[in-house]
C-alpha positions as CSV (number, residue, x, y, z in Angstrom):
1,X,84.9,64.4,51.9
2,X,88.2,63.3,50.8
3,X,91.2,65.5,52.4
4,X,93.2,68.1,50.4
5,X,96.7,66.8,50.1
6,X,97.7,70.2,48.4
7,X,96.6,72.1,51.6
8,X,99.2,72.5,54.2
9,X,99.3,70.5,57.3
10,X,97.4,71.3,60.1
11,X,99.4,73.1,62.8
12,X,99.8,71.5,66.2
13,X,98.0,73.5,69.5
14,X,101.7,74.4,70.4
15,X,102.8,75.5,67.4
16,X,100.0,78.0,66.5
17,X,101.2,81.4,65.5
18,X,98.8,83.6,67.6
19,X,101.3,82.4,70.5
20,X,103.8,84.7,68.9
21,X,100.9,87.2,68.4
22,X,100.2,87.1,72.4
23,X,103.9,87.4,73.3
24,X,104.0,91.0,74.1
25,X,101.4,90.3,76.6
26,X,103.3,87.6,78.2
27,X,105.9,90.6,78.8
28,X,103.6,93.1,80.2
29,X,105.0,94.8,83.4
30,X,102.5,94.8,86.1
31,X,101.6,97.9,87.9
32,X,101.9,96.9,91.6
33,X,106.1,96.3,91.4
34,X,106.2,99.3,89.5
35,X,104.3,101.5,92.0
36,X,106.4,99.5,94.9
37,X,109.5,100.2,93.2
38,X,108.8,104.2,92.1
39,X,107.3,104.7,96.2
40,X,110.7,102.4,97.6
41,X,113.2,104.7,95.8
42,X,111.1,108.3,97.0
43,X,111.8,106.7,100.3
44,X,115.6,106.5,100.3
45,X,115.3,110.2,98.4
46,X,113.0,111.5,101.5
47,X,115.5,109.7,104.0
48,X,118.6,110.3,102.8
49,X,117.1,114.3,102.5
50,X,115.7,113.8,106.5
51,X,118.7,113.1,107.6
52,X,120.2,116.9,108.3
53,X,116.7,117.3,109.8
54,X,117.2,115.2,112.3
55,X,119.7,117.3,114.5
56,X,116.9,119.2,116.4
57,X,114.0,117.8,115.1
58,X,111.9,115.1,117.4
59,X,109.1,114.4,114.5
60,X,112.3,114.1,111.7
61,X,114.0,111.8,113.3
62,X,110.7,109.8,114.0
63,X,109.9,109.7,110.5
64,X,113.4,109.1,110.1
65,X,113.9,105.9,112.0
66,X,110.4,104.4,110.8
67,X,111.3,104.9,107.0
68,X,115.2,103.7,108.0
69,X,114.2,100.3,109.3
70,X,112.1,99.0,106.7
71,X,113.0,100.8,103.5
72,X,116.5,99.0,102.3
73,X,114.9,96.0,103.5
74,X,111.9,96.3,101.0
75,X,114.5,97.0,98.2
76,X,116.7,94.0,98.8
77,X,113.5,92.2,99.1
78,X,111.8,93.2,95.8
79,X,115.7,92.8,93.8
80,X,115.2,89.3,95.0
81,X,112.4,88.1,94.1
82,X,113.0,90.1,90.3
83,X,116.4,87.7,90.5
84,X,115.1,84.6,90.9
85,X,115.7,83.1,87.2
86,X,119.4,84.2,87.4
87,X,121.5,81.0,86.7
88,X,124.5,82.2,85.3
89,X,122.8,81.9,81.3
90,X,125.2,83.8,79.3
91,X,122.5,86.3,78.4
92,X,121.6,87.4,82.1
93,X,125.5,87.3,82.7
94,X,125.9,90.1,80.1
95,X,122.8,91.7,81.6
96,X,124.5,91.3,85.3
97,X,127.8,93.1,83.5
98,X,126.2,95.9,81.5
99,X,122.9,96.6,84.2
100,X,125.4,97.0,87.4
101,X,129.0,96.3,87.0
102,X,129.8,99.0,84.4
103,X,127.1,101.8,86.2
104,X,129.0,101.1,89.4
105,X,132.4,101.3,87.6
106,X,131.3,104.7,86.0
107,X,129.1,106.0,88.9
108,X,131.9,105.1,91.6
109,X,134.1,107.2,89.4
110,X,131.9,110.1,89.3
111,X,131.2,110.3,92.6
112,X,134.7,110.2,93.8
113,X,136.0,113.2,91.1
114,X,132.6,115.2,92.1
115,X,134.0,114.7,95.8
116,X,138.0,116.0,94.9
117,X,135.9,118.6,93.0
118,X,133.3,120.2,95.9
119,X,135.6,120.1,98.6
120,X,138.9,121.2,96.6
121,X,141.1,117.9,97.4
122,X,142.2,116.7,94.1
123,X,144.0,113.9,96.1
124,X,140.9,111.9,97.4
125,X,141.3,108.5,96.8
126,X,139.9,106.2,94.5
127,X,138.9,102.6,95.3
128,X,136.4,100.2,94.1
129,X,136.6,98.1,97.1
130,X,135.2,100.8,98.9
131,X,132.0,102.1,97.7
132,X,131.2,105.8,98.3
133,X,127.8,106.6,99.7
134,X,125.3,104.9,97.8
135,X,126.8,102.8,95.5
136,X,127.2,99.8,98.3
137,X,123.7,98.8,96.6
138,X,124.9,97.8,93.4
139,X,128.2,95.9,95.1
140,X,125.8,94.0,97.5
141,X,123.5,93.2,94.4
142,X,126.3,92.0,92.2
143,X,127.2,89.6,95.2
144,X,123.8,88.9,95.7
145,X,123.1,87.8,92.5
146,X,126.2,85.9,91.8
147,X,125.2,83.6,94.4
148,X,121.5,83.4,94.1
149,X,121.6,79.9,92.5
150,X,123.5,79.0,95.6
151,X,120.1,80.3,97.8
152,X,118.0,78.4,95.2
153,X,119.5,75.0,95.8
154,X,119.2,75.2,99.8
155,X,116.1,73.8,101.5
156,X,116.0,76.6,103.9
157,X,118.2,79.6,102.3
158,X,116.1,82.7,104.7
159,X,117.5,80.7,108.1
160,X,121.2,80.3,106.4
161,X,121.4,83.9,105.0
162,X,119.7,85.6,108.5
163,X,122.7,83.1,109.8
164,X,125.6,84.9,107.7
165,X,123.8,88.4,108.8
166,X,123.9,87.2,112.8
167,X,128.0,86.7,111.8
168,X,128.3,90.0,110.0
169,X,127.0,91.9,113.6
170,X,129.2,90.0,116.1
171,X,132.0,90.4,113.9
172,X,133.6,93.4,114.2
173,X,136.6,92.3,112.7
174,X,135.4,91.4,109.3
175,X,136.4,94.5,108.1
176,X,134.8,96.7,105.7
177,X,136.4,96.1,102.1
178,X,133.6,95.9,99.5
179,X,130.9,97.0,102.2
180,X,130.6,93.4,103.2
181,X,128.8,93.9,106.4
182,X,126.5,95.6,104.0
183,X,125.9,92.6,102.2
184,X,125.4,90.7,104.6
185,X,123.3,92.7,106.9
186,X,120.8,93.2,103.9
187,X,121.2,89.7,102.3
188,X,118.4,87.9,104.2
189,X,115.5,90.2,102.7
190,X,117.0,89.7,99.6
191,X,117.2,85.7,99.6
192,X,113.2,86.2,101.1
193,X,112.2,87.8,97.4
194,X,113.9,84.9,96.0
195,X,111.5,82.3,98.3
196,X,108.2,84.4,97.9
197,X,105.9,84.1,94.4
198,X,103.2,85.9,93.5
199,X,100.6,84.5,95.8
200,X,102.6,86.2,98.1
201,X,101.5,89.6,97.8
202,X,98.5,89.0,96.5
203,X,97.6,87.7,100.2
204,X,99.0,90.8,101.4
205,X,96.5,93.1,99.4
206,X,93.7,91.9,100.8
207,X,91.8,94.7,102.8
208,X,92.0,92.5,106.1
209,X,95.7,93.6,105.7
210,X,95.7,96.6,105.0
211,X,93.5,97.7,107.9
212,X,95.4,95.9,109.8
213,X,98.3,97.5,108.7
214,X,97.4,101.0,109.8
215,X,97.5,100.6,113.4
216,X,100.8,99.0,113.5
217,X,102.4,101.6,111.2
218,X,100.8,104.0,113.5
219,X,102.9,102.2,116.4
220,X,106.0,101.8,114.8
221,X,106.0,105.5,114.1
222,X,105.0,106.1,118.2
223,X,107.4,103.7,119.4
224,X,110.2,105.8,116.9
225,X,109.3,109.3,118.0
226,X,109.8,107.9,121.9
227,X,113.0,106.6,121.3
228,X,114.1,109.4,118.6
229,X,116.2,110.8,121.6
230,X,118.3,108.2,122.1
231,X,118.3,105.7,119.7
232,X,120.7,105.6,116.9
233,X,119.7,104.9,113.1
234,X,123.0,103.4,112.9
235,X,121.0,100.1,113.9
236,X,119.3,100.1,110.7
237,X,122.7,100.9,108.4
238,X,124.7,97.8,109.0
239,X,127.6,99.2,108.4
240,X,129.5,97.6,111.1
241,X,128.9,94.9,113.2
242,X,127.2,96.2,117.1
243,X,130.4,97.3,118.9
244,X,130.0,100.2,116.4
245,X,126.2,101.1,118.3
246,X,127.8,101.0,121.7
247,X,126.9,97.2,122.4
248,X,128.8,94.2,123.2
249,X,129.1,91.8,120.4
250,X,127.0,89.3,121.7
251,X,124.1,91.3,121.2
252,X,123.9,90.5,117.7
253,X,122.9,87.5,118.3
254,X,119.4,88.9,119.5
255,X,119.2,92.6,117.9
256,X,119.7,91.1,114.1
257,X,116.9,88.2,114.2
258,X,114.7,91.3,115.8
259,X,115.5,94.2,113.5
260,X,115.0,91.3,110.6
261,X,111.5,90.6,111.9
262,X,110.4,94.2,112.4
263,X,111.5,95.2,108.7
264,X,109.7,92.3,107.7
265,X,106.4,93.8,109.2
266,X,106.9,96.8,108.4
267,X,107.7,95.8,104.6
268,X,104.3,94.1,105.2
269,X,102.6,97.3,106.0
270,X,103.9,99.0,102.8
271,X,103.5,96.6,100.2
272,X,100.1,96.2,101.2
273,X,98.9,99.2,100.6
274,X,101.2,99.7,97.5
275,X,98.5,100.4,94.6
276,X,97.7,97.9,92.1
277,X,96.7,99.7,89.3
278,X,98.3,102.2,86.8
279,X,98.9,105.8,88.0
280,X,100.5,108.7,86.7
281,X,103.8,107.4,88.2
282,X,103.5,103.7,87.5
283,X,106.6,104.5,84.5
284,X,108.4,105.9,86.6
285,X,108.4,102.3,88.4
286,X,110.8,101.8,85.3
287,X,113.3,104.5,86.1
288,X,114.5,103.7,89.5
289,X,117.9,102.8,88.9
290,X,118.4,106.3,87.4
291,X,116.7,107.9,90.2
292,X,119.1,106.1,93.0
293,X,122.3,106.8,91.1
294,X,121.6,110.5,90.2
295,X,119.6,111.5,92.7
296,X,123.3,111.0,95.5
297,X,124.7,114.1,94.0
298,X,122.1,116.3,94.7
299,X,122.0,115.3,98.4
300,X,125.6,115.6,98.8
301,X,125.5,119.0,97.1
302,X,123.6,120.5,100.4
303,X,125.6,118.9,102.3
304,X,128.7,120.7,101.3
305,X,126.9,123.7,100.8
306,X,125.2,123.9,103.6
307,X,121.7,124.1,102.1
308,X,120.3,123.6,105.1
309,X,121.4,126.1,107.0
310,X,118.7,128.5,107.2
311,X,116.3,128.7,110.3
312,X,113.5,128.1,108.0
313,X,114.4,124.7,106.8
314,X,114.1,123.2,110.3
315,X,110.9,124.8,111.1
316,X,107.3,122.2,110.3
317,X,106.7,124.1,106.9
318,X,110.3,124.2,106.0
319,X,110.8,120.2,106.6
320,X,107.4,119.6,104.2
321,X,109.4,121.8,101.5
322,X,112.1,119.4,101.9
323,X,110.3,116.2,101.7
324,X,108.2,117.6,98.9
325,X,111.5,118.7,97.3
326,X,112.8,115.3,98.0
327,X,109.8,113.9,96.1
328,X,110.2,116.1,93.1
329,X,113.6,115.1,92.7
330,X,113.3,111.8,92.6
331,X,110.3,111.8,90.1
332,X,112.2,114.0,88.4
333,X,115.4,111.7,87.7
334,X,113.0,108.9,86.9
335,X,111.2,110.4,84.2
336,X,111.8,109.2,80.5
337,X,113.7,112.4,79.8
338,X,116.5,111.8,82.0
339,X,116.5,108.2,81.4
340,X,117.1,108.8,77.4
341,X,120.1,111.3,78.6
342,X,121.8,109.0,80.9
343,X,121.0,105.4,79.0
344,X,124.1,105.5,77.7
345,X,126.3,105.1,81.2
346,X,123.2,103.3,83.4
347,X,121.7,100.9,80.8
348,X,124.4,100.5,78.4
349,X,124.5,98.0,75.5
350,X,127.5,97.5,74.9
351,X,127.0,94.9,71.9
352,X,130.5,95.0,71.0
353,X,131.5,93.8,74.1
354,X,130.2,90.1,73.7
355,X,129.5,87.1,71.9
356,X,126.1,86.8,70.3
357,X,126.0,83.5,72.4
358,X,125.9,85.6,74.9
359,X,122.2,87.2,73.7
360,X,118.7,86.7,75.2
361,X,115.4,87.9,73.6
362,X,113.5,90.7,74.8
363,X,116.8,92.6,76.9
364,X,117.9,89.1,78.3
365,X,114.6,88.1,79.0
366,X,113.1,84.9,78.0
367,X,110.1,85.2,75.9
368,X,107.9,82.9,79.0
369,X,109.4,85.6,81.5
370,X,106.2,87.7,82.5
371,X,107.9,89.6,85.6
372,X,108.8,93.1,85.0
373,X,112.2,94.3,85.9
374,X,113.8,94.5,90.0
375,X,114.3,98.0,91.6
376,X,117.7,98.2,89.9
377,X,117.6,96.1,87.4
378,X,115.8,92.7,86.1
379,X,118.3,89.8,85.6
């Protein structure tokens, strides 16, 4: 049979349009980060609401300390390894600009007049070197991010950064302008998510794991409630460097690489038994940035209004209430309600602002990009 000239040319594999027909799938979030990211930020909500709890309480301040060493770990962990295209492309730079510099700009802001407003001292000071409470995040991920081709090129980038965060804790003079100890403290979990790949975690969500998992949660949270008497959470902060726990700066050269490893276990422990398939709060997996912003004015509120200062609150019943409370919240401020009331200010477009060079497809995502978006925000 002679061929058809009129007909139209056959269409090479790669060129077929049911690619473009399968692209949304390629785009798909996937359950397991959104689960891991909706149970990470109800554990800062449930820590940051312990804390009051933990003046008088020996089981608070358990829970406390286990949830405090592993929790801002996991998030700097998961942020990296949702960061690892970032390269500077003018579309993720926008996304960098509109995703964490202008919420940090406006939420920094808003923290500070809510401050001069509660406590009736209109002449509080504003300064975006020196973030208030929790918006040291969204500094140390802007840093983070900035350099992460830097941590990409390096043979061995998890030794270098655990090196910088060693530095950070014998160096009580670096100061604390931009919460760089912060940054550095935290920087090694987040250059780890940029090393790990998928494989990763699936090896971790095998049920070998997770049994195995049980019994050293179970003696992280022993060894906590023996120490809860004496040992400070201020370990797990890195605010400062170790003169600021009581020890001598040599210390740090032991105490970091430790605290590093046991956040790394106990990271282990959580993500394994993270669930991998859709539940009523997987969207909510979506909302976390909302829920880590808002959520800090609520928990300064009882603090200066002394909402816990009833006898009940501190009693077994009354500390479920709060964590349940704590739970609600949070679940609450990631919801799509909220999120359509606060877009504006925490996902803002700001299409004016930039050059249509400047534009990726699919909210700076490229269409081969099939990871759904970091804790905060995807790159």
């Amino acid at each position: 049979m002679s061929q058809d000239l009129s007909a139209p040319a056959p269409v090479a594999p790669r060129e077929r349009l049911p690619e473009k027909r399968a692209r949304p799938a390629s785009v798909r979030r996937d359950p397991y980060f959104d689960n891991a990211k909706y149970l990470t930020i109800v554990l800062v909500a449930c820590g940051h609401a312990w804390e009051p709890l933990t003046h008088g309480s020996r089981a608070a301040t358990a829970a406390y300390l286990t949830v405090y060493a592993f929790h801002m770990p996991a998030f700097a962990l998961i942020s990296g390894y949702f960061s690892r295209s970032f390269d500077m492309a003018p579309g993720r730079a926008r996304r960098l600009l509109t995703s964490v510099v202008v919420p940090y700009l406006v939420f920094e802001t808003a923290y500070t007049l809510f401050y001069r407003w509660a406590r009736d001292d209109p002449g509080y000071p504003l300064s975006l070197l020196d973030p208030w409470y929790v918006m040291w995040f969204l500094v140390a991920l802007f840093v983070w991010r900035l350099t992460t081709p830097i941590w990409l090129a390096l043979r061995h980038p998890v030794p270098v950064a655990l090196g910088f965060a060693v530095l950070a804790a014998v160096s009580p003079e670096l100061g604390g302008d931009i919460s760089i100890q912060r940054i550095l403290g935290f920087l090694p979990f987040f250059v780890l998510g940029l090393t790990l790949r998928a494989e990763h975690f699936e090896r971790l969500r095998t049920w070998r794991v997770r049994l195995l998992a049980l019994p050293v949660a179970a003696v992280a949270l022993g060894a906590a409630y023996a120490v809860a008497p004496w040992f400070g959470a201020g370990w797990f902060y890195h605010r400062g460097s170790v003169t600021g726990q009581g020890a001598p700066a040599w210390a740090g050269l032991f105490t970091t690489p430790a605290l590093f490893l046991l956040a790394l276990v106990l990271t282990g422990c959580f993500l394994a038994w993270v669930p991998g398939r859709h539940l009523w709060c997987t969207a909510l997996g979506a909302g976390t940035m909302y829920g880590y912003l808002l959520h800090g004015f609520v928990i300064k509120s009882s603090r200066f209004w002394d909402w816990y200062d009833h006898a009940w609150v501190r009693t077994p019943l009354g500390e479920l209430a709060v964590t349940a409370a704590a739970v609600g919240l949070i679940t609450v401020l990631c919801s799509g309600p909220v999120r359509s009331v606060f877009r504006f200010v925490v996902e803002p477009r700001m299409a004016w602002m930039f050059s249509h060079g400047g534009e990726t497809t699919t909210a700076g995502r490229r269409p081969t990009d099939t990871r759904p978006a970091s804790p905060v925000r995807e790159s």
